[in-house]
C-alpha positions as CSV (number, residue, x, y, z in Angstrom):
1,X,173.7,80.3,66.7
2,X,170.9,78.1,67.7
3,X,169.4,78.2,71.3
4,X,170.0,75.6,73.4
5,X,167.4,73.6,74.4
6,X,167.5,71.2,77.7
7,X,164.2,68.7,77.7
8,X,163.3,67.7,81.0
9,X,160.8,64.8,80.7
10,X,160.3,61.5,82.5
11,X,158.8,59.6,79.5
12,X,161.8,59.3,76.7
13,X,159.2,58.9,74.0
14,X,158.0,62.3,74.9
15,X,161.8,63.7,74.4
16,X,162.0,62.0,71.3
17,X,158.9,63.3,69.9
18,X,160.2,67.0,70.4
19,X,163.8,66.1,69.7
20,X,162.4,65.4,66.2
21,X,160.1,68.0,66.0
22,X,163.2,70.6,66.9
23,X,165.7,68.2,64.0
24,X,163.6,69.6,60.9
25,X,164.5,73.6,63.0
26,X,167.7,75.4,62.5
27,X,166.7,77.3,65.4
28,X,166.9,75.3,68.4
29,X,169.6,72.6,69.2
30,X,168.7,69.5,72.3
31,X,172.0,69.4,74.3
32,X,170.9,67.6,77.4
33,X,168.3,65.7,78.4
34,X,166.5,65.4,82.3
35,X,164.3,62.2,83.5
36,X,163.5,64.1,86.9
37,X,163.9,68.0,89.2
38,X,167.4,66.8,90.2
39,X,168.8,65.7,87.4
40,X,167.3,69.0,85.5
41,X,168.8,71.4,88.2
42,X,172.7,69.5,88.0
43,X,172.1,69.8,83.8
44,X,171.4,73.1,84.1
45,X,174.1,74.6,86.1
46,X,176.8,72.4,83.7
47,X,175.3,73.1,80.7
48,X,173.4,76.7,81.2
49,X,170.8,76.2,78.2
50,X,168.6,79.2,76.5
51,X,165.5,77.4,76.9
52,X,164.5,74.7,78.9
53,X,161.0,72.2,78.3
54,X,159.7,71.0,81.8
55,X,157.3,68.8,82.2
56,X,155.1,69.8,84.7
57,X,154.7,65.8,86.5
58,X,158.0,65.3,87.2
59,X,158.7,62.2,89.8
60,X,160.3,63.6,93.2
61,X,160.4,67.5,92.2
62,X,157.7,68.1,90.1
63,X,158.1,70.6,87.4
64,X,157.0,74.4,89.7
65,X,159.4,73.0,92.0
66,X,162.4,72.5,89.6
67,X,161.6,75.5,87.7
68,X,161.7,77.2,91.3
69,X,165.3,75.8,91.9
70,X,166.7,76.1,88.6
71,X,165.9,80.1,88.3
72,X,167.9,80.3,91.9
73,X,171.0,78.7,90.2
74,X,170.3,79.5,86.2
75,X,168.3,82.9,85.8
76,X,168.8,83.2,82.5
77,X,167.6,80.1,81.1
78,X,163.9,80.5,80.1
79,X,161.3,77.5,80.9
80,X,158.5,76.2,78.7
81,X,156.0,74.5,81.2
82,X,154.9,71.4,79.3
83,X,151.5,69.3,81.1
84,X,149.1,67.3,80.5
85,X,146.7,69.2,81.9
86,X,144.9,73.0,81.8
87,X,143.4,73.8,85.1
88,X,144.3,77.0,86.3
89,X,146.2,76.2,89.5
90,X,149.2,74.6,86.9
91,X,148.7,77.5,85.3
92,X,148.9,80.1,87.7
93,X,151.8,78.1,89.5
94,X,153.7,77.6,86.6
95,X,153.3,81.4,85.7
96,X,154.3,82.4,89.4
97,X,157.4,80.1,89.8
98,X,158.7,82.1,86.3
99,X,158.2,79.9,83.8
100,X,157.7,82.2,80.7
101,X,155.2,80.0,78.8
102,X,152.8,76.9,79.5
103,X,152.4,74.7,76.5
104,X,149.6,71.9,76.9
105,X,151.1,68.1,75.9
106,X,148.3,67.4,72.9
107,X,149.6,71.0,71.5
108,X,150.5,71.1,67.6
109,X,154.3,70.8,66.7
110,X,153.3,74.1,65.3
111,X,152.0,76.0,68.8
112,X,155.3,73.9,70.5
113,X,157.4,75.9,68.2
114,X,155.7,79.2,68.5
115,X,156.1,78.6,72.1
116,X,159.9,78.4,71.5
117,X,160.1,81.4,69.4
118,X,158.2,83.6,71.3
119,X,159.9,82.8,75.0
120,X,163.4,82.5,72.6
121,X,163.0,86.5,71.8
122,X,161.7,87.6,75.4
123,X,158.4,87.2,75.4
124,X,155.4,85.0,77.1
125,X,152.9,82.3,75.7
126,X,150.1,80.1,76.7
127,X,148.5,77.2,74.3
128,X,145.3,79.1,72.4
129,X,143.1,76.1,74.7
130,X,144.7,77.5,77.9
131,X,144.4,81.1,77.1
132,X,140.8,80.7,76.2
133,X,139.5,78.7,79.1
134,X,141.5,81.1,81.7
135,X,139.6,84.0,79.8
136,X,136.4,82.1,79.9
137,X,136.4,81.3,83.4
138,X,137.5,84.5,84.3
139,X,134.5,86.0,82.5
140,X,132.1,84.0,84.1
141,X,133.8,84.7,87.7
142,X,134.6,80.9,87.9
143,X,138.3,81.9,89.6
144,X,136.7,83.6,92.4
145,X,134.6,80.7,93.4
146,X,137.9,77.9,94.5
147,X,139.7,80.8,97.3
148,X,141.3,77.7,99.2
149,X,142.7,76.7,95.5
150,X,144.1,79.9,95.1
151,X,145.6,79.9,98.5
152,X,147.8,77.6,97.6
153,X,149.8,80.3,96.3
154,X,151.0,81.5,99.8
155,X,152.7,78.1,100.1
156,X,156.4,77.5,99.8
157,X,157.4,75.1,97.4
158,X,158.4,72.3,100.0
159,X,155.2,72.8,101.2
160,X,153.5,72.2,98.1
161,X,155.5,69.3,98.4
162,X,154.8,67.8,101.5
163,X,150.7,68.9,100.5
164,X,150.7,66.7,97.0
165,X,152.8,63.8,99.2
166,X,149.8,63.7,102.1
167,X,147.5,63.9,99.4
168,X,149.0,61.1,97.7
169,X,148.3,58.7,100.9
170,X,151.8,58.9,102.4
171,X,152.4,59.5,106.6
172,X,154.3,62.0,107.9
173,X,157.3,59.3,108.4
174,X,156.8,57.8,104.9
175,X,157.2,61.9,103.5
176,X,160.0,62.2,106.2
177,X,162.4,59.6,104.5
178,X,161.0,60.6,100.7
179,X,162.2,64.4,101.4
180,X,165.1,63.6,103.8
181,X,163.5,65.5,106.6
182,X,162.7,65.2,110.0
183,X,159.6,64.0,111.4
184,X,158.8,67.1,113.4
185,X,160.1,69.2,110.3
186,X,157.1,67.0,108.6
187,X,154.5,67.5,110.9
188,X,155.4,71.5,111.6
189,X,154.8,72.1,107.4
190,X,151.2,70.0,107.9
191,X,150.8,72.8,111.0
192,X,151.6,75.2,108.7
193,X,149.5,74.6,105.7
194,X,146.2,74.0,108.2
195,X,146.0,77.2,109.2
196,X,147.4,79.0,106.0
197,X,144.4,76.9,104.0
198,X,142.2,77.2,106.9
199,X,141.9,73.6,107.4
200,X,141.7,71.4,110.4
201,X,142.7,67.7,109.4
202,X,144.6,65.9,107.0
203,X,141.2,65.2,104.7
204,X,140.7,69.3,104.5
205,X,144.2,69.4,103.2
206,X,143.4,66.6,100.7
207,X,140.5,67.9,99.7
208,X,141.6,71.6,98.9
209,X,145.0,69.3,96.9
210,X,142.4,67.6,94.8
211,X,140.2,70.6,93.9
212,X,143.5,71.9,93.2
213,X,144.5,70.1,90.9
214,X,147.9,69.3,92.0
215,X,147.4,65.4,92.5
216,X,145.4,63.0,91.4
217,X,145.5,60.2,93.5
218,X,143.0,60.2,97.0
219,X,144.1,59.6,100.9
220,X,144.4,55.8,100.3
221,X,143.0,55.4,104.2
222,X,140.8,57.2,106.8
223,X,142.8,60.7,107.9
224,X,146.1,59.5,108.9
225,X,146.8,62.2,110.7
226,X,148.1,60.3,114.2
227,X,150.7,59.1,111.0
């Protein structure tokens, strides 16, 4: 039987690229599809697919987030981490939340389906590009030089959350009625990640988001941290 495959992708013409790559394969079979982290997770408990391909932007949860959730509900299913980019924080992140392989989006239909074979019998994989830089970097000591980065691996993944969201420009009330929290709720996870990242404002956390990696977009406005 072939493994079934859930894609989790906000862009449909990026699930019908791979749903036509997988067509000409008698090993996998597409039997869902996902356009966000919610939608994945409620797919994945009704349909419990072998393999799942996660794009690593998703809107709401982003991709180390869902694959977080879905491996509390679904820990059998096996996720290819799909992204657009290869800094080592995805990476790393994508790794640590169990995702057994990262696949880079400008990958080969080729490396996409050795990706699939190799996670499909138990093992790991990461595109040749990926591999190579992380090998590169770690031979010139590069990883040891970005420790805030790497802290980001004590956080939780609501607080890598609420971290890419003040990033992004948004106030504690704004990320309060995005995430359905409360406003102190908000306000004690910007408390927490200060001192975990060793930070003192709102632009300290922004900073260590952006050498990160995790978002892309600048504070919009002088340290809104009153917000």
């Amino acid at each position: 039987m072939p493994c079934k495959v859930l894609l989790v992708d906000d862009h449909k013409i990026m699930r019908d690229g791979i749903k036509a790559i997988l067509r000409h394969t008698e090993d996998f079979q597409v039997i869902a599809e996902a356009e966000n982290g919610t939608e994945a997770v409620q797919m994945c408990k009704a349909k419990r697919p072998d393999i799942i391909l996660m794009d690593i932007g998703l809107p709401g949860l982003n991709g180390i987030e869902t694959t977080t959730e879905i491996l509390k509900h679904c820990p059998d299913s096996k996720i290819i981490v799909l992204s657009m980019y290869d800094d080592e924080h995805s990476v790393v992140s994508a790794i640590r939340s169990g995702a057994r392989a990262f696949v880079l989006k400008k990958a080969s239909d080729n490396d996409l389906l050795e990706a699939l074979r190799t996670v499909a019998k138990g093992g790991s994989y990461l595109s040749p590009q990926v591999s190579d830089r992380l090998l590169q970097r770690i031979q010139r000591g590069d990883l040891e030089s970005k420790p805030a980065a790497f802290a980001l691996s004590d956080l939780s993944p609501r607080e890598l959350q609420v971290l890419r969201l003040v990033a992004e420009g948004k106030t504690s009330k704004e990320i309060a009625v995005m995430l359905d929290l409360g406003l102190q709720t908000v306000r004690s996870y910007r408390k927490t990640m200060m001192k975990k990242l060793g930070v003192n404002n709102v632009a300290g956390l922004t900073q260590v988001a952006l050498a990160a990696g995790i978002t892309r977009f600048p504070i919009t406005t002088h340290d809104r941290q009153a917000g």
